[in-house]
LUMVEX-985966 format. One record per residue (C-alpha): x, y, z. Coordinates in steps of 0.05 Angstrom, whole numbers, padded with zeros to 5 digits. Layout:
<recs>
REC,xx,yy,zz
REC,X,Y,Z
...
</recs>
This chain:
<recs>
REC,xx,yy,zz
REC,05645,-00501,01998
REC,05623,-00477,01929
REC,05586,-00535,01893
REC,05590,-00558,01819
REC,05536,-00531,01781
REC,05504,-00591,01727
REC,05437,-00574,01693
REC,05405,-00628,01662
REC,05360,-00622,01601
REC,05308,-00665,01601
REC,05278,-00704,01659
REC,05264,-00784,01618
REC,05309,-00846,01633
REC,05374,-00806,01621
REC,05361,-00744,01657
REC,05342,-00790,01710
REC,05399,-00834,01722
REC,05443,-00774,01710
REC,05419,-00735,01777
REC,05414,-00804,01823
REC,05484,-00819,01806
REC,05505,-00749,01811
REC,05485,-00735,01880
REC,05498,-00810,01898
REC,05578,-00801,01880
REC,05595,-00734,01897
REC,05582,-00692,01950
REC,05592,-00625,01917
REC,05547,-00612,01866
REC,05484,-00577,01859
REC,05441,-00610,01807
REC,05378,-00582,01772
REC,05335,-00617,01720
REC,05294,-00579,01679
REC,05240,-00610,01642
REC,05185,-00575,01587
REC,05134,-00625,01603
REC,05085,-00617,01655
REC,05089,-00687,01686
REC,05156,-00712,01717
REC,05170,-00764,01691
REC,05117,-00810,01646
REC,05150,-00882,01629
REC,05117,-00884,01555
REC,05147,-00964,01547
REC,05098,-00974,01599
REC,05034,-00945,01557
REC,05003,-01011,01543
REC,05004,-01037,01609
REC,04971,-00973,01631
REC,04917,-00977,01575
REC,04897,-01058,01595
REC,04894,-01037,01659
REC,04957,-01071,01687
REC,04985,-01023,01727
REC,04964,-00981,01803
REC,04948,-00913,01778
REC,04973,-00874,01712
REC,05010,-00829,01755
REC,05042,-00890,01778
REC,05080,-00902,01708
REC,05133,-00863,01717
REC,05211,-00856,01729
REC,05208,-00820,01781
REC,05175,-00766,01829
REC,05212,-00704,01830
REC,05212,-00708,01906
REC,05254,-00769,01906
REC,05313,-00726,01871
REC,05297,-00667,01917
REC,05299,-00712,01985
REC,05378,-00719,01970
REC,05391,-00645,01946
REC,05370,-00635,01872
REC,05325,-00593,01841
REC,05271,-00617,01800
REC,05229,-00559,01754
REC,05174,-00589,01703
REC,05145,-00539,01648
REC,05207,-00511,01646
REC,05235,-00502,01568
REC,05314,-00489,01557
REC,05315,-00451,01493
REC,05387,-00430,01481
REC,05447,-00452,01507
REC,05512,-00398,01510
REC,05573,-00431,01519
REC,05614,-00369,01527
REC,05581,-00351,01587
REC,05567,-00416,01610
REC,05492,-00410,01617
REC,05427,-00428,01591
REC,05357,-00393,01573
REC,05303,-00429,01610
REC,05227,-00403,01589
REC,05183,-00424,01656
REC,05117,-00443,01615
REC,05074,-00427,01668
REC,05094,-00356,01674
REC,05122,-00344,01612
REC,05184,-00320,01637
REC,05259,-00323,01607
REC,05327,-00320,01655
REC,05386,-00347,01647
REC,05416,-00397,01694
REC,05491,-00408,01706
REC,05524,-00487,01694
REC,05593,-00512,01706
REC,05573,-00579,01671
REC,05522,-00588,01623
REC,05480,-00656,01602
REC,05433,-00669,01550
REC,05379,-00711,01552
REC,05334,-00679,01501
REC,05296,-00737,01471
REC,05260,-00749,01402
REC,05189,-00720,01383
REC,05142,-00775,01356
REC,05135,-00753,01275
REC,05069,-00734,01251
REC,05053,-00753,01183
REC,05064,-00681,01129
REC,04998,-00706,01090
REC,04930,-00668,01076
REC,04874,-00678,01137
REC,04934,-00683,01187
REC,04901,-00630,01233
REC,04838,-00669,01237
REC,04810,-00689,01307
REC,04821,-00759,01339
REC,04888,-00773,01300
REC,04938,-00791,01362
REC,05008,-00799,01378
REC,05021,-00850,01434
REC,05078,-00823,01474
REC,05071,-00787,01533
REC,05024,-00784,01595
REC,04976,-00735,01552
REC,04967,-00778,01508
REC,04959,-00837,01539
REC,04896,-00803,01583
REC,04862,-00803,01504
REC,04873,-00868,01481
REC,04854,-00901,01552
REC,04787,-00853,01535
REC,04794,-00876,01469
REC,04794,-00953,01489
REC,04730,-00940,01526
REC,04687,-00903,01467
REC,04637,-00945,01437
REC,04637,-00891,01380
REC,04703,-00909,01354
REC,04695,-00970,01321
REC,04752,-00968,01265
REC,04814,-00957,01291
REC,04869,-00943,01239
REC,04949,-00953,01266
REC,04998,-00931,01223
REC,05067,-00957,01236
REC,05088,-01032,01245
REC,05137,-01025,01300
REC,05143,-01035,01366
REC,05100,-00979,01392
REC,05043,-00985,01336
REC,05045,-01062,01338
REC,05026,-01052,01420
REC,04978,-01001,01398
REC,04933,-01043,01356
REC,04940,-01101,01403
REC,04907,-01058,01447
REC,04849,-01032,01413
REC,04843,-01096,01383
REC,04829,-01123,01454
REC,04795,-01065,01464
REC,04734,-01097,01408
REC,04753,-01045,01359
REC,04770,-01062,01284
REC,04840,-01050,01273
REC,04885,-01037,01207
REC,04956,-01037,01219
REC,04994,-01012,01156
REC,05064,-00984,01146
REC,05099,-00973,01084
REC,05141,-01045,01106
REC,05126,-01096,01076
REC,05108,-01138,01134
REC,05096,-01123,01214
REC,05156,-01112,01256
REC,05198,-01121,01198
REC,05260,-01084,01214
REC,05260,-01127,01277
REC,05261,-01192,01269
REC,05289,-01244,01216
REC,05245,-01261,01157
REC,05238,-01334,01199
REC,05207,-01306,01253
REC,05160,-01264,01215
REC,05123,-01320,01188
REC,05118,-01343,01249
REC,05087,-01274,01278
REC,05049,-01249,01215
REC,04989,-01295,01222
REC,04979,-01283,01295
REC,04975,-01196,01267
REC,04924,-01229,01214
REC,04878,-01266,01255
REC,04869,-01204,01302
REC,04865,-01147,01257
REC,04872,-01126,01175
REC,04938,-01122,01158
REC,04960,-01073,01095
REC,05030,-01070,01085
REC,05069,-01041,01029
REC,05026,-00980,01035
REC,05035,-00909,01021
REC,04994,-00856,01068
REC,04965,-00797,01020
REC,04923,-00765,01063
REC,04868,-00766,01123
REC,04794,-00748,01098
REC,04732,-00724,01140
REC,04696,-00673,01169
REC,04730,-00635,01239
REC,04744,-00716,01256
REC,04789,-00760,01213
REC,04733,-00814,01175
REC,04780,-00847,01130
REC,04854,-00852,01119
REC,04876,-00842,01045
REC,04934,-00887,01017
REC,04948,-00911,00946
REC,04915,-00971,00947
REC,04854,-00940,00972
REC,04818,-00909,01028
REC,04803,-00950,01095
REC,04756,-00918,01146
REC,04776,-00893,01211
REC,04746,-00860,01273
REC,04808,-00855,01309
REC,04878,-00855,01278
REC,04946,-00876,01315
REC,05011,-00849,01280
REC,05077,-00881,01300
REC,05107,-00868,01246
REC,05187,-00860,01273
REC,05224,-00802,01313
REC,05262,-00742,01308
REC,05310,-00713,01352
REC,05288,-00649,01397
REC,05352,-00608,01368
REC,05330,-00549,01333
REC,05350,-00503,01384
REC,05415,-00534,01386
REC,05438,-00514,01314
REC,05491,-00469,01302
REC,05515,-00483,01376
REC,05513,-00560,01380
REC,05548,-00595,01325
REC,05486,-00642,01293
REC,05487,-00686,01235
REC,05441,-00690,01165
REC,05385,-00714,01205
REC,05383,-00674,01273
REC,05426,-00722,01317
REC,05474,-00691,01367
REC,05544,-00713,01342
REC,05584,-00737,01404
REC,05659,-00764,01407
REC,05677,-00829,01442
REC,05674,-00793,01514
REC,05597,-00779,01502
REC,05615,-00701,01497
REC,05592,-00649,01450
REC,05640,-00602,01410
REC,05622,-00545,01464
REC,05663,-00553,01519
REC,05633,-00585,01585
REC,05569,-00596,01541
REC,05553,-00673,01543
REC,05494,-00719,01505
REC,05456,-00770,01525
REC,05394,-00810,01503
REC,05348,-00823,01446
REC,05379,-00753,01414
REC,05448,-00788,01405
REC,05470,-00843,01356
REC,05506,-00887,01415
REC,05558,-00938,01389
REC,05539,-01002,01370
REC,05587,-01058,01388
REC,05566,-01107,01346
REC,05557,-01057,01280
REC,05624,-01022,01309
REC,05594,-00962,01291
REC,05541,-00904,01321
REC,05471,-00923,01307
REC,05400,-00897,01332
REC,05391,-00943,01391
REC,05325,-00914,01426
REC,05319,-00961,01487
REC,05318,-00929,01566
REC,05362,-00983,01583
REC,05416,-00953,01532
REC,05407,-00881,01563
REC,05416,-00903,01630
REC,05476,-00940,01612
REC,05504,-00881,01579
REC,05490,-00833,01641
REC,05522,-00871,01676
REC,05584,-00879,01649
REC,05586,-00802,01635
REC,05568,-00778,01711
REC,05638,-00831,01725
REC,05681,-00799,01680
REC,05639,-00730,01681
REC,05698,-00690,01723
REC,05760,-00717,01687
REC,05795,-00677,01640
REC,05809,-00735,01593
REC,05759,-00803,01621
REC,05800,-00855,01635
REC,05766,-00898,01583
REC,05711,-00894,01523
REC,05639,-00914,01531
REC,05646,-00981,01516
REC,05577,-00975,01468
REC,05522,-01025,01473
REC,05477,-01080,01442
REC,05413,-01052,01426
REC,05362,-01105,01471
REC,05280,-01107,01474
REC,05230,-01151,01484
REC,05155,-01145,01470
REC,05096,-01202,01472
REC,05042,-01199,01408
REC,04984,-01231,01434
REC,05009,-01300,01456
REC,05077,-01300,01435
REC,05133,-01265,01461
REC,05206,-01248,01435
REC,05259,-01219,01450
REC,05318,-01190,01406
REC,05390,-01167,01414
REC,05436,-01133,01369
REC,05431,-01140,01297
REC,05392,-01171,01250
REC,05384,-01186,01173
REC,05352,-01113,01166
REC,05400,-01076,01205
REC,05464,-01110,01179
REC,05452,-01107,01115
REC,05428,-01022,01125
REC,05498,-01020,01162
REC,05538,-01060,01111
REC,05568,-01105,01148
REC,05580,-01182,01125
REC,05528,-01235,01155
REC,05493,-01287,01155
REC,05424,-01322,01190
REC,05411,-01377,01217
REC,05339,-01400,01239
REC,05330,-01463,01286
REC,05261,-01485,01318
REC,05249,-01538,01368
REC,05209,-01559,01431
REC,05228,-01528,01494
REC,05240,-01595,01530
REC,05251,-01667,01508
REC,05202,-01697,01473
REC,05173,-01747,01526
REC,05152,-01681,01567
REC,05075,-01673,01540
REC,05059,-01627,01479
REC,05022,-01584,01526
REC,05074,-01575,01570
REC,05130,-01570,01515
REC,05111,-01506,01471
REC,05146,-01494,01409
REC,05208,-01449,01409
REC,05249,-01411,01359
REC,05317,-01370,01357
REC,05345,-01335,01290
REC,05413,-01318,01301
REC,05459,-01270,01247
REC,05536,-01274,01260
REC,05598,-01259,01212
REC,05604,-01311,01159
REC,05680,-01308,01158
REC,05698,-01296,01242
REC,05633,-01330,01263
REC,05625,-01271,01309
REC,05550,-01272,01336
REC,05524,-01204,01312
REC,05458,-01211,01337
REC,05399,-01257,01352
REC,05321,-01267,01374
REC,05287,-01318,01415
REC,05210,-01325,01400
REC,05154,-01377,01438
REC,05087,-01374,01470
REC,05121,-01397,01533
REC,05169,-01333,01565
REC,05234,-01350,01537
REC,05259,-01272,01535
REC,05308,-01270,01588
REC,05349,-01314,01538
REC,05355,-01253,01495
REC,05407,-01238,01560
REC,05441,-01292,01553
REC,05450,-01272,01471
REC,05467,-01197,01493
REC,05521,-01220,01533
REC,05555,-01268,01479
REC,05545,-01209,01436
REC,05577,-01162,01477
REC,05637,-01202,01496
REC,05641,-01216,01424
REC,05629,-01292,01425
REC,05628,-01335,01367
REC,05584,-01399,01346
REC,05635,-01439,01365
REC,05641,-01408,01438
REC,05560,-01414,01448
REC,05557,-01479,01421
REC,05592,-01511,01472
REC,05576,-01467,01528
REC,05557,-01499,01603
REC,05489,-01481,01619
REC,05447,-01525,01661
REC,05403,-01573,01648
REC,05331,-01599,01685
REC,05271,-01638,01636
REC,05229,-01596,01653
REC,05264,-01528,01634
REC,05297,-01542,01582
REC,05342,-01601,01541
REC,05408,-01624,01553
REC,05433,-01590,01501
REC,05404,-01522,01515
REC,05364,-01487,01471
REC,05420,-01441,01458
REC,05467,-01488,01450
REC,05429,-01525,01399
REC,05418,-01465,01349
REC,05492,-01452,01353
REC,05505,-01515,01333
REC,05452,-01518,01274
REC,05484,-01446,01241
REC,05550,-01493,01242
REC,05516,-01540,01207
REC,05525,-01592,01270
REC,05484,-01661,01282
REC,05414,-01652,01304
REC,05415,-01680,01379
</recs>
């Protein structure tokens, strides 16, 4: 029996789940991943755990081994570049890195999982030593080093996000000096509500110098980076983090791929390309967003994996049976002694995507107030919803105590489209010392209506 051919480009979270539901579903296909890196497959949302040595081994942080595809029939090939793609022979240029050697390699299906390239920063000094990225199992080897080096002593991060808000936590626990600056006017502030900022901001303060609102000019020194250069002065630095945003890995796509202004791989509702039997996945794509209704950059593995695999379902019919049904955008990531998590959209996003809202912030105690202060921490939800429909657009739940697997519970009303109304009066259970009887949920759908205080 001659089997399906589907090459996969890129081995990450949506390579991944591609080939394990491939060869779980059907039973004729030949699958191959190729991969340019030389590690199969680093898990970079695990980097911080790795460099506070919460994890077995670094080889340990990983997706997967490439033996575990190969035990049920695929074919797994790390440093292995595709350069070209030529869709009117069906086939593909791979470049084996090790051997520098080009062939071409035949596919009856094709999926992209391409990924984004951390951006460096197009400023003088750039090519100075001990200025880092922190994506990828390379990298993380030199900032666990880095962690360890009684030489550095000033660490600079630039970028207030997710992944350079874990990075100076780190170093900072590390007994380095951190600066965390972004051109943002606060930490994280594309994330969360203005609400919960003020809440977060002077945990970032009381660990590390905070300079926000900044403009990077340059990086000074000599062979090593000494200073970083911005226009409010110069702020020294023996190593430098940049996560300073993405870009897609599609330059080798143009003039094949359709792209769009800014690199990403334009896909139709079926999560296929405008090449025929050519389909994208990943952090390359701009997925749909339910609650924006529209594409958007959503750059989570859980959003890849959900995209593969609807795609590997519907990957054989000539017209799928139904659109990718988009999703919600969720994360969740702990700053020191609080933790959050947040679904959807927020003030930032709605307002970039134009779409009517409004916020509501509500804090409380966890549990009713004859449970102990010590035992009853502080908690705090910001939702944003349509002013008109009351449609819950988005929300974040923020404590010391773990609360983030109620940022499930807000992904779900979001995705079925709930309103106020419907999460205001929704059943959940009750028990003193979990939560009120009212739950906490409840209660902050009740505040944005403007309800009693129980």
């Amino acid at each position: 029996m001659n089997k399906r051919k589907i090459i996969i480009i890129g081995a990450s979270h949506g390579g991944h789940e591609s080939a394990i539901e491939l060869l779980d579903k059907y039973d004729d296909v030949d699958v191959t991943i190729f991969e340019a890196g030389n590690f199969i497959s680093f898990m970079s949302c695990g980097m911080q755990l790795f460099l506070e040595n919460k994890v077995t081994t670094k080889d340990e942080v990983r997706n997967f081994k490439a033996e575990d595809i190969e035990k049920n029939g695929g074919h797994v090939y790390a440093n292995h570049q595709v350069t070209a793609i030529h869709p009117d022979k069906k086939t593909v240029t791979v470049n084996d890195l090790t051997k520098n050697e080009e062939k071409e390699v035949s596919y009856d299906k094709l999926i992209l999982s391409s990924g984004v390239t951390p951006k460096t920063l197009p400023v003088p000094g750039n090519d100075l030593e001990n200025i880092y990225l922190m994506r990828g199992r390379d990298w993380a080897t030199k900032l666990k080093k880095a962690t360890e080096d009684d030489a550095i002593k000033n660490v600079v991060v630039i970028g207030a996000g997710y992944i350079g808000t874990e990075a100076s936590e780190v170093f900072a626990k590390a007994g380095k000096h951190v600066t965390l600056m972004d051109i943002i006017d606060r930490p994280l502030g594309t994330y969360l509500n203005p609400e919960l900022l003020d809440i977060l901001e002077p945990t970032f303060k009381q660990h590390m110098d905070l300079k926000m609102g900044v403009k990077i000019t340059g990086f000074a020194g000599h062979e090593k980076v000494e200073s970083v250069e911005t226009d409010q002065g110069n702020v020294p630095a023996d190593l430098v983090i940049v996560s300073a945003g993405v870009s897609p890995n599609t330059d080798w796509l143009k003039d094949v791929v359709d792209l769009d202004q800014r690199g990403w791989i334009k896909t139709d509702p079926y999560l296929r390309t405008n090449v025929k039997d050519v389909y994208a996945i990943g952090d390359a794509i701009l997925p749909l967003s339910i609650p924006a209704g529209k594409p958007m950059p959503i750059a989570l593995a859980t959003t890849a994996r959900r995209e593969a695999q609807y795609l590997v379902d519907h990957i054989f019919e000539d017209k799928p049976s139904r659109e990718f049904k988009g999703v919600i955008g969720a994360s969740a990531l702990s700053v020191f002694d609080y933790n959050f998590a947040t679904v959807g959209l927020n003030k930032f996003s709605a307002e970039k995507c134009k779409i009517p809202h409004k916020t509501s912030f509500y804090s409380d105690s966890m549990c009713p107030a004859y449970v102990p202060e010590k035992d009853n921490p502080k908690v705090y939800v910001s939702l944003t919803f349509n002013p008109y429909t009351h449609q819950i657009l988005g929300g974040a739940v923020l404590s010391k105590y773990d609360i983030t697997a109620q940022g499930n519970v807000l992904a779900l009303a979001i995705t079925h489209k709930m309103t106020l109304e419907d999460l205001a009066e929704q059943d959940f259970f009750f028990q003193p010392e979990f939560d009120r009887q009212w739950s906490l949920l409840n209660l902050a759908a009740q505040h944005a209506l403007g309800m009693a205080r129980f």
